[in-house]
C-alpha positions as CSV (number, residue, x, y, z in Angstrom):
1,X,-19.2,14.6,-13.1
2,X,-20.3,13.0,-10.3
3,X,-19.7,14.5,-6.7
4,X,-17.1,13.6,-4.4
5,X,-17.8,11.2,-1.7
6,X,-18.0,12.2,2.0
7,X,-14.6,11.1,3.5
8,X,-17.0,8.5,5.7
9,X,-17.7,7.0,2.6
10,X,-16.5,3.4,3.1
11,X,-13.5,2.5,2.1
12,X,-12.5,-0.7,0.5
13,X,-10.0,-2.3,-2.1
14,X,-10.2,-4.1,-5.8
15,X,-8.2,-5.6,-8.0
16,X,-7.4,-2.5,-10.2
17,X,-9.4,-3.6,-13.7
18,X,-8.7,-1.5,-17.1
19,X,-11.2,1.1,-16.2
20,X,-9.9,1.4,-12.7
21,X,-6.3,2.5,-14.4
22,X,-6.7,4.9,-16.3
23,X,-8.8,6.7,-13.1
24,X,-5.4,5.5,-11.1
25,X,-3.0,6.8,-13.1
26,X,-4.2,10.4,-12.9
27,X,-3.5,10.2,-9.0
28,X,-0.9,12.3,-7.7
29,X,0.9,12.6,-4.5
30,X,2.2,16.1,-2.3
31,X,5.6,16.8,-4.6
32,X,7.5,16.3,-1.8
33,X,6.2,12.8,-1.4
34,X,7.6,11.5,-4.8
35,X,11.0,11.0,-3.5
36,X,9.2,7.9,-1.4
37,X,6.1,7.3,-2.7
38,X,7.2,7.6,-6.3
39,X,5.0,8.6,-9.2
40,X,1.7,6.9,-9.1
41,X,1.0,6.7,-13.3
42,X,4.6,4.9,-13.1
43,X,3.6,2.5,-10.5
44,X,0.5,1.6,-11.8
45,X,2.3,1.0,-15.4
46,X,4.9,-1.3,-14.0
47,X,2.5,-3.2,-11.9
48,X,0.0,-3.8,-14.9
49,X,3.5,-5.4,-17.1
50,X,4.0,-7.1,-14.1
51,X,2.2,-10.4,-14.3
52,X,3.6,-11.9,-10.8
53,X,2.1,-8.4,-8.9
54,X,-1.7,-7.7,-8.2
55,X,-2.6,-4.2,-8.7
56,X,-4.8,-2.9,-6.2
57,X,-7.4,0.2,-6.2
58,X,-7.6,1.8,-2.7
59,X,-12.1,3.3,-3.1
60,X,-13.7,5.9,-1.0
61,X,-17.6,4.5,-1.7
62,X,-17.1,3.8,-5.8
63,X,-14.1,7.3,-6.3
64,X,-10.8,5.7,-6.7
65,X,-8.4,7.5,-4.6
66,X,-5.4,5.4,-3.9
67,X,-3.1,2.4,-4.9
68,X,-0.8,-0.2,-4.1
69,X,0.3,-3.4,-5.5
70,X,0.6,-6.3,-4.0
71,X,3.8,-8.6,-4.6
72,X,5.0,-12.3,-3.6
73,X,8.3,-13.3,-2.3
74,X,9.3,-11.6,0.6
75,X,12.7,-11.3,-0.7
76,X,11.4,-7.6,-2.0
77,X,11.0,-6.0,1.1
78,X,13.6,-7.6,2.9
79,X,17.3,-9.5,2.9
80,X,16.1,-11.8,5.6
81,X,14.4,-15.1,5.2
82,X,10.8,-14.5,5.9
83,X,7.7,-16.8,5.4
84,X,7.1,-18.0,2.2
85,X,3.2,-16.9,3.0
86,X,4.7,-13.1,3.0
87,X,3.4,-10.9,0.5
88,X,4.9,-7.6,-0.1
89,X,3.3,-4.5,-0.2
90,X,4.4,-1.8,-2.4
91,X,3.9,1.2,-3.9
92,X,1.1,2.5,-1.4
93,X,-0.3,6.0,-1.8
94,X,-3.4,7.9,-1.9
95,X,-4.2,11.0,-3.8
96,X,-3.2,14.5,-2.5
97,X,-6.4,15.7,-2.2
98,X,-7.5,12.7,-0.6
99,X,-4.9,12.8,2.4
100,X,-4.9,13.9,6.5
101,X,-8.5,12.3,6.4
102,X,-7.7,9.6,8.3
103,X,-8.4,7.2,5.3
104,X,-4.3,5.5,4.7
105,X,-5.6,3.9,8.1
106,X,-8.2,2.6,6.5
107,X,-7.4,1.7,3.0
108,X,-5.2,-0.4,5.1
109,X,-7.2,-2.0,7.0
110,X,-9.4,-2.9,4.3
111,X,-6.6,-4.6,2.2
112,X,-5.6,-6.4,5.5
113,X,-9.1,-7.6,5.5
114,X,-9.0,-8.6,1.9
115,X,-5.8,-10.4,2.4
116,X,-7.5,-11.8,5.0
117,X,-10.8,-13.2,3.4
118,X,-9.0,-14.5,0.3
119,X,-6.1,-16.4,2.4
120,X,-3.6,-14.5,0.4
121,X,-1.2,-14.1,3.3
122,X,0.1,-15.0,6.6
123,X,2.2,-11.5,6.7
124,X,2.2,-8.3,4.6
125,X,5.8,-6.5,4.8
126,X,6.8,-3.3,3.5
127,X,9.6,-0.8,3.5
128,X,9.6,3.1,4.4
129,X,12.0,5.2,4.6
130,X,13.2,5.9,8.2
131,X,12.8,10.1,7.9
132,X,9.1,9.1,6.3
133,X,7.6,10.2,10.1
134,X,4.3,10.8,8.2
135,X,4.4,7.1,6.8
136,X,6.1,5.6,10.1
137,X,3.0,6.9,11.9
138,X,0.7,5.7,10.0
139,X,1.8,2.4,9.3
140,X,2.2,1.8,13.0
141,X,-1.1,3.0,13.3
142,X,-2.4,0.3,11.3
143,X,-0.4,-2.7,13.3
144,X,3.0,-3.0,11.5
145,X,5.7,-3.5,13.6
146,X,9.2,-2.3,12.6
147,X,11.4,-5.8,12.4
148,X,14.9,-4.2,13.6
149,X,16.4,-4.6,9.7
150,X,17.5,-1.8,7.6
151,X,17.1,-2.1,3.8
152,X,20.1,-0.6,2.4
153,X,20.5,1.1,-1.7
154,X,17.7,2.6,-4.0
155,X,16.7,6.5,-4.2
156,X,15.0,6.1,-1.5
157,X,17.8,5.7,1.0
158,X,18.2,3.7,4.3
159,X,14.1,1.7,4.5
160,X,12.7,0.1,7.8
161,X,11.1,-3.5,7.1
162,X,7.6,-3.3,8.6
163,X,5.7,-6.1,9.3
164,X,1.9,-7.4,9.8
165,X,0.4,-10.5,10.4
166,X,-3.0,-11.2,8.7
167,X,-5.9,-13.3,9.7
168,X,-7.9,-13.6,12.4
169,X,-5.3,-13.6,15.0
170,X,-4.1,-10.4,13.9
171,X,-7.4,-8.6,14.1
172,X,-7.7,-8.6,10.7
């Protein structure tokens, strides 16, 4: 088995391909973050049948050690009407034994950046749970600003819509 990579590795993101997967379904979170981050092996399952999403692998240099997915219509993340160039991002987590190394700030940055290069998206918005102060931190950390709208209903309870521009303006 390979060694680990230093967590100064880069970081970077890829569209999550078959052999990807099966590496990013074995990624778990703390237990107490499954009641908002969810079970990774689920997410990844549901985004793979999914063929309007775009799995994503969050890599530290070439070890696989988070995912999102990546979803159009911002009608997922959020009751208003947003852009139709808003992309929602979902299901964002990094392994437990890949956390408090500073790198959710940068797998972020790095799929800002990819959103960026590619022209995917004008805006990236997500939800988190309002007692998510871990999450809350870190997304504000990497440039989301909370919008002011409460998404009601789901397990999760009462969500904060965040959002980012992307592009060149934005720093991306």
């Amino acid at each position: 088995m390979p060694a680990a990579p230093a967590a100064s590795a880069p970081v970077r993101v890829l569209p999550l391909d078959a052999g990807r997967a099966e590496t990013a379904r074995a990624l778990r979170v703390d237990p107490a973050q499954v009641a908002w981050a969810g079970d990774i092996a689920w997410n990844v399952q549901r985004a793979l049948a999914d063929a309007g999403c775009e799995p994503m692998a969050v890599l530290l240099g070439e070890t696989v050690v988070g995912f999102y997915r990546l979803d159009p219509g911002a009608s997922l993340v959020s009751r208003e009407r947003l852009p139709a160039a808003t992309l929602a991002l979902r299901a964002f987590a990094l392994d437990r034994r890949w956390q408090g190394l500073g790198l959710g700030g940068r797998a972020l940055a790095a799929c800002c950046r990819d959103l960026a290069s590619r022209g995917r998206a004008r805006l990236l918005g997500l939800n988190v749970h309002r007692a998510n102060l871990a999450a809350l931190r870190l997304y504000r950390g990497a440039d989301f600003v909370d919008s002011g709208e409460l998404v009601w209903g789901g397990r999760a309870g009462p969500q904060s819509l965040l959002l980012r521009a992307i592009g060149p303006a934005a720093g991306a």
